[in-house]
SELO-249480 format. One record per residue (C-alpha): x, y, z; residue number from 1; residue in three letters. Coordinates in steps of 0.25 Angstrom, whole numbers. Example, Ala and Ser with C-alpha at 12.3 -4.5 7.8 and 13.67 -1.06 7.14 Angstrom:
BEGIN
@u = 49 | v = -18 | w = 31 | num = 1 | residuo = ALA .
@u = 55 | v = -4 | w = 29 | num = 2 | residuo = SER .
This chain:
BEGIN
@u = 4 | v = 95 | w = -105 | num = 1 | residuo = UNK .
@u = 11 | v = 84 | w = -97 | num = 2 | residuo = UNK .
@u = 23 | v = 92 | w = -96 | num = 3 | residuo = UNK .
@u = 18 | v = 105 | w = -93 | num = 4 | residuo = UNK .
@u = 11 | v = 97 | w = -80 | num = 5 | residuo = UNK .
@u = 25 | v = 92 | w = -77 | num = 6 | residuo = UNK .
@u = 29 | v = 107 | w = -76 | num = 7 | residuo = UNK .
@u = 20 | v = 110 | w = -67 | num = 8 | residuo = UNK .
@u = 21 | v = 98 | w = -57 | num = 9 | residuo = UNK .
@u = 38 | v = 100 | w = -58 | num = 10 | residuo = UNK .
@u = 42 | v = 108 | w = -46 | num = 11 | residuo = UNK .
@u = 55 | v = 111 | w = -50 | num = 12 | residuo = UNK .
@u = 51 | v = 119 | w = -62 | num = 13 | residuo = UNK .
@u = 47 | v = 136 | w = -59 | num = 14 | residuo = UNK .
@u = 34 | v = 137 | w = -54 | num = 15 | residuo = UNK .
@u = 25 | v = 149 | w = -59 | num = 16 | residuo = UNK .
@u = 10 | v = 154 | w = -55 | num = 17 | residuo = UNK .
@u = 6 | v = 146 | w = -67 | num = 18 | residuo = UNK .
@u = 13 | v = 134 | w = -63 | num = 19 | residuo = UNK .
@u = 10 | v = 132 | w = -50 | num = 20 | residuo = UNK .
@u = -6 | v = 135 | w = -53 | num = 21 | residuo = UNK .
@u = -4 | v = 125 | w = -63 | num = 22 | residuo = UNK .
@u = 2 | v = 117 | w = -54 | num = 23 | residuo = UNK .
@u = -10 | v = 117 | w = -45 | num = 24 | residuo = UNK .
@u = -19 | v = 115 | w = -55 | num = 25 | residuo = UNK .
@u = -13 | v = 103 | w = -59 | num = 26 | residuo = UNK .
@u = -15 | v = 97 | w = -46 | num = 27 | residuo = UNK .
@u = -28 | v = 101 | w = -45 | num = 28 | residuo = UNK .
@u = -33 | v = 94 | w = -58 | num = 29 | residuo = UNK .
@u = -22 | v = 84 | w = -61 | num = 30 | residuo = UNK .
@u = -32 | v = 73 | w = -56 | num = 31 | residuo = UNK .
@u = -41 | v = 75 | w = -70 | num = 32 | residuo = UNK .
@u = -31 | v = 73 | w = -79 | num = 33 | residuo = UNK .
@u = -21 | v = 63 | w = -73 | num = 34 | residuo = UNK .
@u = -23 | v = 52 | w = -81 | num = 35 | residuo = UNK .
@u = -16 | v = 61 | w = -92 | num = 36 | residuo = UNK .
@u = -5 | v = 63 | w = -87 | num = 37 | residuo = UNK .
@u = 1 | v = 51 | w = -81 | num = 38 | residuo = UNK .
@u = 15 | v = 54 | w = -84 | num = 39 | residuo = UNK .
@u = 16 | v = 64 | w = -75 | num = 40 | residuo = UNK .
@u = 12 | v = 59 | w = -61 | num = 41 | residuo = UNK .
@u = 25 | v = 53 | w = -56 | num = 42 | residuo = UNK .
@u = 29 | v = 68 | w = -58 | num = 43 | residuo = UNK .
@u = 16 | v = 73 | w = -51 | num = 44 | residuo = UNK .
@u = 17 | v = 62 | w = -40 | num = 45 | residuo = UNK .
@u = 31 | v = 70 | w = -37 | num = 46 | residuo = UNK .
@u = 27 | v = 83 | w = -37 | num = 47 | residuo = UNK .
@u = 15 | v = 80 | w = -29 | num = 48 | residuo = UNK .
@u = 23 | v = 73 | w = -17 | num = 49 | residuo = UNK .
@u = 32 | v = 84 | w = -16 | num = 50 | residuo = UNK .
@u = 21 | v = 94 | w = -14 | num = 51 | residuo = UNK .
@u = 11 | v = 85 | w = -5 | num = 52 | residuo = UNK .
@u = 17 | v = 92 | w = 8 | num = 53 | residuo = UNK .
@u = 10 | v = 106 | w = 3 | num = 54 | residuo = UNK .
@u = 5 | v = 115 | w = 12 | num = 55 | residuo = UNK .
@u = -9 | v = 116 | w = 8 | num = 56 | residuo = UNK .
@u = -18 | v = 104 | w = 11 | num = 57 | residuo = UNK .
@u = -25 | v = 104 | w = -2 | num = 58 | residuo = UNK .
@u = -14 | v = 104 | w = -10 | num = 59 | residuo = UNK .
@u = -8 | v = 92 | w = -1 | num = 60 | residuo = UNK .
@u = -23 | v = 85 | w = -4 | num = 61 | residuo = UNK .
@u = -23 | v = 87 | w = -19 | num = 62 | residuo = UNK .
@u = -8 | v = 82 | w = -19 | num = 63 | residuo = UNK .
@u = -12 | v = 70 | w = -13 | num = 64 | residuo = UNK .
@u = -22 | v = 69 | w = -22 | num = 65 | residuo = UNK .
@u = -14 | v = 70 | w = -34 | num = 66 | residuo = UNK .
@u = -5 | v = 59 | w = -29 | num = 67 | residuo = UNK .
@u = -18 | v = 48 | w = -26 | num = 68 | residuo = UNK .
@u = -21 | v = 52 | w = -41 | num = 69 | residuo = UNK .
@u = -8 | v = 49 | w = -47 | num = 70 | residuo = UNK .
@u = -5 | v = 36 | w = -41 | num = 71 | residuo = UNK .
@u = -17 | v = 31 | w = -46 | num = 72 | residuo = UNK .
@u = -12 | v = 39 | w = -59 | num = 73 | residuo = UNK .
@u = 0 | v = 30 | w = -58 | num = 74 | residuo = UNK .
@u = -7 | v = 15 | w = -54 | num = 75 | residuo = UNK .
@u = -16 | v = 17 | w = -65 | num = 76 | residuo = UNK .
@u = -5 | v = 21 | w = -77 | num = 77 | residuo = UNK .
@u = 5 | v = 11 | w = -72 | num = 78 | residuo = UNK .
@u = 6 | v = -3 | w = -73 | num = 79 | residuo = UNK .
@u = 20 | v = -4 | w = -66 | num = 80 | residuo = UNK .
@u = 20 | v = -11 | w = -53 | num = 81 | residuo = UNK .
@u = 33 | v = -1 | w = -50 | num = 82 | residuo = UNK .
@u = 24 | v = 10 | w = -51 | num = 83 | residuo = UNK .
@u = 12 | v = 4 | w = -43 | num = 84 | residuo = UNK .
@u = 23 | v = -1 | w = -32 | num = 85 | residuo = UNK .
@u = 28 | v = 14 | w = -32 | num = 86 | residuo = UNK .
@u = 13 | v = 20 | w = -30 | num = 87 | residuo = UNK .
@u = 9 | v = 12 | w = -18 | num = 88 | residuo = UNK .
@u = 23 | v = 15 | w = -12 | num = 89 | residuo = UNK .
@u = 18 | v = 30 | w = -15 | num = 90 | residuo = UNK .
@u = 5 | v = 28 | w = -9 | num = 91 | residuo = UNK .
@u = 10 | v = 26 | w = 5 | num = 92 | residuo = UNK .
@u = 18 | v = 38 | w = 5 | num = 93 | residuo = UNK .
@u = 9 | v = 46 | w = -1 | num = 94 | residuo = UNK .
@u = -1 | v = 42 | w = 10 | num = 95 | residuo = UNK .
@u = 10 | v = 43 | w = 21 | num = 96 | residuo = UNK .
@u = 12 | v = 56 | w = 19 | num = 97 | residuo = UNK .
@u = -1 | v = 63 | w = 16 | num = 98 | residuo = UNK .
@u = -11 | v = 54 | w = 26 | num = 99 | residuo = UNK .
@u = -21 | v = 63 | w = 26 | num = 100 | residuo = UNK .
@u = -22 | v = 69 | w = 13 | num = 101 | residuo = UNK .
@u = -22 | v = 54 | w = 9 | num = 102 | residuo = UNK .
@u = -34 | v = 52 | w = 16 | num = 103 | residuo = UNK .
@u = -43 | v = 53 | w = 5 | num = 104 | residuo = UNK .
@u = -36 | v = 41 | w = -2 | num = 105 | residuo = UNK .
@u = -37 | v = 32 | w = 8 | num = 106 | residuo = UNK .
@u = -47 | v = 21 | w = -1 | num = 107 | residuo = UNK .
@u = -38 | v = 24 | w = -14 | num = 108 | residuo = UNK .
@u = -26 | v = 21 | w = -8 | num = 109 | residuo = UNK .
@u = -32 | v = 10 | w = 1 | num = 110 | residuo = UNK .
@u = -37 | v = 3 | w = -11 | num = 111 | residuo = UNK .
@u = -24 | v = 6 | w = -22 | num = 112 | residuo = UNK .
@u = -16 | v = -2 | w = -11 | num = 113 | residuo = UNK .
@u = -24 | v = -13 | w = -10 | num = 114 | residuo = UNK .
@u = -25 | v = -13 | w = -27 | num = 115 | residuo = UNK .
@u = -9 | v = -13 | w = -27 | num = 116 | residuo = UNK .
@u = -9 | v = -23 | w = -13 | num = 117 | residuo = UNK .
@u = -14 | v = -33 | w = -25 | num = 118 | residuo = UNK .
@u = -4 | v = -28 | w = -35 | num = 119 | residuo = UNK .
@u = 1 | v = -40 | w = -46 | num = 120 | residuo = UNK .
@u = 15 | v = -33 | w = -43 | num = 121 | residuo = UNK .
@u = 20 | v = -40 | w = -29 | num = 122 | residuo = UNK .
@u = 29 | v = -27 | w = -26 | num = 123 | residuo = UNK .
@u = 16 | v = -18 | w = -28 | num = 124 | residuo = UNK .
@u = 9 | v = -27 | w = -18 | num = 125 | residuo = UNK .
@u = 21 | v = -27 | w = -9 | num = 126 | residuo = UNK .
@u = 20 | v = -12 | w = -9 | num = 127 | residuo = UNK .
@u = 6 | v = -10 | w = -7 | num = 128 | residuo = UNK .
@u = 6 | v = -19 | w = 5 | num = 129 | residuo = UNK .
@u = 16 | v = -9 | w = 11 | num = 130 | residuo = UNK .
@u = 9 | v = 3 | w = 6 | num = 131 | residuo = UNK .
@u = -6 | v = -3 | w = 13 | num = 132 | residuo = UNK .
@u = 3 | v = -8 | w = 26 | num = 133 | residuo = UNK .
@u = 8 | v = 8 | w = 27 | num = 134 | residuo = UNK .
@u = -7 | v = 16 | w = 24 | num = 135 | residuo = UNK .
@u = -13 | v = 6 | w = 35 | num = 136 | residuo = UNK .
@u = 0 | v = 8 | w = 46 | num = 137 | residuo = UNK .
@u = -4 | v = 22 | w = 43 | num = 138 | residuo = UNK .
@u = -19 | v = 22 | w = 45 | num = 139 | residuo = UNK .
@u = -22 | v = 28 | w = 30 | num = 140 | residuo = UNK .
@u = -28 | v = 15 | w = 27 | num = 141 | residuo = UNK .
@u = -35 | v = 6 | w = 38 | num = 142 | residuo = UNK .
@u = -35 | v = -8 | w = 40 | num = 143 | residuo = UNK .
@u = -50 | v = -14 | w = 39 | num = 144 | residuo = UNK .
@u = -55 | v = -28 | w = 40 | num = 145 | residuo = UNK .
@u = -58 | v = -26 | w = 24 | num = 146 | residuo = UNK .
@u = -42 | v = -26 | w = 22 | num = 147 | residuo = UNK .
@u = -41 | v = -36 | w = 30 | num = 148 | residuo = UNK .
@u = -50 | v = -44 | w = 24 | num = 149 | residuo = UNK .
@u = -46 | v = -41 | w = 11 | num = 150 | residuo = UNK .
@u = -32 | v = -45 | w = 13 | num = 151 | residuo = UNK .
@u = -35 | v = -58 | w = 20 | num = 152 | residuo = UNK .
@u = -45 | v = -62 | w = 7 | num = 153 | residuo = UNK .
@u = -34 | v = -58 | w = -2 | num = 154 | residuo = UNK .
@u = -23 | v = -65 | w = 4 | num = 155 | residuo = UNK .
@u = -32 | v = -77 | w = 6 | num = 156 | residuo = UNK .
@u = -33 | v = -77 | w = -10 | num = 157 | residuo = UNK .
@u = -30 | v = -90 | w = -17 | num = 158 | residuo = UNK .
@u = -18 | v = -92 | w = -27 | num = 159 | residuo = UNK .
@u = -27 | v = -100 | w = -36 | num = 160 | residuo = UNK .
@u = -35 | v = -98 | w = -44 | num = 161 | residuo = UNK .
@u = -44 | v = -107 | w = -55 | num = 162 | residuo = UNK .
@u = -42 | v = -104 | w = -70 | num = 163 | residuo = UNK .
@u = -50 | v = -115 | w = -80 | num = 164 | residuo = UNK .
@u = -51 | v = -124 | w = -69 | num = 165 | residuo = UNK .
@u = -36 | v = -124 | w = -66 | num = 166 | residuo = UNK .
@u = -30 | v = -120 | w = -52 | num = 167 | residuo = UNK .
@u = -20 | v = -110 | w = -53 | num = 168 | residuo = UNK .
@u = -12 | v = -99 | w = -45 | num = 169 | residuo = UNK .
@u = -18 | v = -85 | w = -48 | num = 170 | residuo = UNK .
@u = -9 | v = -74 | w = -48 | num = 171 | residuo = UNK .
@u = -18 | v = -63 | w = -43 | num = 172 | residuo = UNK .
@u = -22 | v = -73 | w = -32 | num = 173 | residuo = UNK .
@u = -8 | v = -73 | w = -28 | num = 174 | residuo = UNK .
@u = -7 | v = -56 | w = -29 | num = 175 | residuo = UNK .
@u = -19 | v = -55 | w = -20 | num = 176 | residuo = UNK .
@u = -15 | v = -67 | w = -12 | num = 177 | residuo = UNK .
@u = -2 | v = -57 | w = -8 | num = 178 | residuo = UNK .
@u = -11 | v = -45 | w = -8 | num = 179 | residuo = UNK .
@u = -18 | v = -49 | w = 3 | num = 180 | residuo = UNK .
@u = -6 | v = -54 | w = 10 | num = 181 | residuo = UNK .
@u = -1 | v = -41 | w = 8 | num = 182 | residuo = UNK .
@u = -12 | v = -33 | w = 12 | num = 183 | residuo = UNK .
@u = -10 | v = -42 | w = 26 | num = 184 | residuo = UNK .
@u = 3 | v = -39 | w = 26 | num = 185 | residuo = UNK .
@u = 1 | v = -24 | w = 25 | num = 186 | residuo = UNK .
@u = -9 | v = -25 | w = 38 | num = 187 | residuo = UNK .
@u = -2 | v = -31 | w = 46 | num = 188 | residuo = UNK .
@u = 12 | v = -21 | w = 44 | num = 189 | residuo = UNK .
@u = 2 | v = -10 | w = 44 | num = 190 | residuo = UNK .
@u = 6 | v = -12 | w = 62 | num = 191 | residuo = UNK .
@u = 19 | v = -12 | w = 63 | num = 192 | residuo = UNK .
@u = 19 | v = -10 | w = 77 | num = 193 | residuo = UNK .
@u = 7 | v = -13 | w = 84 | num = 194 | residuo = UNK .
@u = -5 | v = -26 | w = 80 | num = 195 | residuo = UNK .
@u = -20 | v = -21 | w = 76 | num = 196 | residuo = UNK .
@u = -29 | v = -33 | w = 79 | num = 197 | residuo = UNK .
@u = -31 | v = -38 | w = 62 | num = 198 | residuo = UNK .
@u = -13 | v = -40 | w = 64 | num = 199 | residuo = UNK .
@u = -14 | v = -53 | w = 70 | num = 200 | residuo = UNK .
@u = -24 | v = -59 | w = 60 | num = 201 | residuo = UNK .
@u = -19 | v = -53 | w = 49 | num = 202 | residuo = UNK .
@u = -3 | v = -59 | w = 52 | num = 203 | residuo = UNK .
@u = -11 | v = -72 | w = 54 | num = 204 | residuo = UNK .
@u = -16 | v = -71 | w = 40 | num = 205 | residuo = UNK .
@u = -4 | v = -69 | w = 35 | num = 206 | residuo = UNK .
@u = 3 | v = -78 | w = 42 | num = 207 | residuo = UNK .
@u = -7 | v = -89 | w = 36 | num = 208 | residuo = UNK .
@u = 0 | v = -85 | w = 23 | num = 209 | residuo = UNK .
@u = 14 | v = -84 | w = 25 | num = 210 | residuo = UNK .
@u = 16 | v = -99 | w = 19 | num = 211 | residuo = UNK .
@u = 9 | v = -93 | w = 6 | num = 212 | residuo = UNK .
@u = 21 | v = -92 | w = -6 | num = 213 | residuo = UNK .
@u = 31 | v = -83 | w = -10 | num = 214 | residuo = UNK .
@u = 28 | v = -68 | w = -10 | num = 215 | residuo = UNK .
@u = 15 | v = -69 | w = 0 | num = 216 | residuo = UNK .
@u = 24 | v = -78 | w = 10 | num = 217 | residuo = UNK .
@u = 34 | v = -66 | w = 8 | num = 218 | residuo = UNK .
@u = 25 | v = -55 | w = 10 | num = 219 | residuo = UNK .
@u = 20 | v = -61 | w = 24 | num = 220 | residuo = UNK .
@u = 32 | v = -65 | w = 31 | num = 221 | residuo = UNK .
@u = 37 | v = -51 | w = 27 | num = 222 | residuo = UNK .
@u = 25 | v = -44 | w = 34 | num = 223 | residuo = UNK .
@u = 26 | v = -53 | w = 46 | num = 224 | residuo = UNK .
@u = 42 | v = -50 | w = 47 | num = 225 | residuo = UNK .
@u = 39 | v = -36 | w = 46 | num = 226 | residuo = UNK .
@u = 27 | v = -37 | w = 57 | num = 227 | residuo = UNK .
@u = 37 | v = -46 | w = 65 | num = 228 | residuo = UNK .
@u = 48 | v = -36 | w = 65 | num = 229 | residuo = UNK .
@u = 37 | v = -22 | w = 69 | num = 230 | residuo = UNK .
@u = 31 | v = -29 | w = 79 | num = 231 | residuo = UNK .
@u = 44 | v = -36 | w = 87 | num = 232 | residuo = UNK .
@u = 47 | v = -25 | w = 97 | num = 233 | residuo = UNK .
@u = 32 | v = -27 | w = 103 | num = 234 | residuo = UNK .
@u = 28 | v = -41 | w = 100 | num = 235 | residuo = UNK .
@u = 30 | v = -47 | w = 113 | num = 236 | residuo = UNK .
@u = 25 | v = -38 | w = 121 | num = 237 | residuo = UNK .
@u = 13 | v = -33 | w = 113 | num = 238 | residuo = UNK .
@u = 9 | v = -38 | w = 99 | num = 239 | residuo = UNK .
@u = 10 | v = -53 | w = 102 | num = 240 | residuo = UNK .
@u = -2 | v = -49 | w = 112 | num = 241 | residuo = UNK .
@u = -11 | v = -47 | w = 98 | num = 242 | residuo = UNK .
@u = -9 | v = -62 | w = 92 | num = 243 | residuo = UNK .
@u = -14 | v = -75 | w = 96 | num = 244 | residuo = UNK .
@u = -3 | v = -87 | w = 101 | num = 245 | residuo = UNK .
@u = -7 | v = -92 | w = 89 | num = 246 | residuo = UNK .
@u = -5 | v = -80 | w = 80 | num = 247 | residuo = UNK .
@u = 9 | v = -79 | w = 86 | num = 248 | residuo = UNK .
@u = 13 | v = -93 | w = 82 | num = 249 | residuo = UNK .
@u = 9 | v = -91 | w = 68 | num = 250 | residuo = UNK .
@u = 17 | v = -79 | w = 68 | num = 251 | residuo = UNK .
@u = 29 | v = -84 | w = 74 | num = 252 | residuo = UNK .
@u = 28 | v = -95 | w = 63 | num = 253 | residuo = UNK .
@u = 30 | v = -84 | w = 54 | num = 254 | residuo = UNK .
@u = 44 | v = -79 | w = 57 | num = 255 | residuo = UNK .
@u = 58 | v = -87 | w = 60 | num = 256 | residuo = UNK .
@u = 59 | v = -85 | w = 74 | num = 257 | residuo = UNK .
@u = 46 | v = -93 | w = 77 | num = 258 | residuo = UNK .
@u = 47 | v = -89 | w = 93 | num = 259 | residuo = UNK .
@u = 45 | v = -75 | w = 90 | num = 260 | residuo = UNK .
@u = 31 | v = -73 | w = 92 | num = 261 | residuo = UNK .
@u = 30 | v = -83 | w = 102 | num = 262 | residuo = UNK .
């Protein structure tokens, strides 16, 4: 059965009437019996990409629809952090590209994000704070004060924890730790050219943990580099306006050129 699916999502086989009703119907009822056929989805993901520009509207909707299914078809079966990295990468163009059709998806793919944002895998957290960082530059997800929130909580989180009386340093502390920093990180770059009034604040917050070790110290100077390097061609004569003389000395502290933001 599996290869007689495979025929009919192949493009580059001849097509008949049969085939190509076939083919629809597939598409039309792949959704109740996909936890069958696993195997074949990266082959399904393919083909469904190259048709997403269809003429009709519906079938455009239902291909969208078929992707949303198989990359939760594919996080559930695998265990490999490569191939959760690879989905999250594939959600942002998949959103890119088909804005409104993915309109519907808008809280699954908010909250898949956020899951993967908290990933044990620091390159999947590193990818998912991209991925965030791009559906908020493009309006498909907004920032709310429960993000905000959220992140500041997280990255607040302790790295110890208590096991039969004793003090120790908790891995999943330290993965939500970044996670939060992360989120921060993706709200901040979510502006790359202009600064919405939560900016300030939220550079101040991670400014209060750039002395925090190895990989959260990492991923905050990098952020700040990278607001640094989009905002400098306006800072003087605009953005500086939006931070207090204090904000600006913390921030200077924050680069080697400690006069820049002076």
């Amino acid at each position: 059965m599996i290869d007689f699916i495979r025929s009919l999502i192949n493009l580059k086989i001849p097509l008949n009437t049969f085939a190509e009703i076939s083919r629809w119907s597939l598409l039309q009822n792949l959704d109740l019996f996909e936890w069958c056929i696993p195997s074949i989805w990266s082959e399904i993901n393919k083909q469904t990409i190259r048709l997403i520009d269809h003429s009709s509207s519906d079938i455009q909707s239902r291909l969208t629809n078929l992707l949303a299914l198989s990359i939760s078809c594919n996080i559930c079966i695998n265990s490999k952090w490569h191939a959760r990295r690879v989905v999250i990468e594939f959600i942002q163009n998949l959103v890119f590209n088909n804005l409104f059709n993915a309109r519907p998806y808008i809280e699954q793919i908010h909250q898949l994000v956020l899951k993967y944002l908290f990933d044990e895998q620091l390159e999947v957290r590193i990818t998912a704070s991209k991925t965030l960082s791009g559906l908020y530059q493009c309006d498909y997800i907004q920032i709310t004060n429960e993000d905000l929130e959220y992140f500041r909580t997280m990255s607040e989180t302790n790295y110890y924890t208590i096991i039969d009386g004793k003090k120790i340093v908790s891995l999943k502390n330290i993965i939500n730790r970044h996670g939060g920093i992360l989120g921060l990180c993706a709200i901040v770059l979510a502006s790359p050219y202009d600064i919405p009034s939560h900016v300030p604040k939220v550079l101040m917050q991670l400014c209060a943990h750039s002395h925090d070790p190895d990989l959260r110290q990492k991923s905050i100077k990098q952020c700040v580099s990278d607001f640094r390097r989009t905002h400098h061609d306006s800072w003087h004569y605009e953005h500086r306006q939006h931070f207090t003389d204090d904000q600006l000395v913390i921030l200077a502290n924050m680069f080697t050129s400690h006069n820049y933001y002076a």
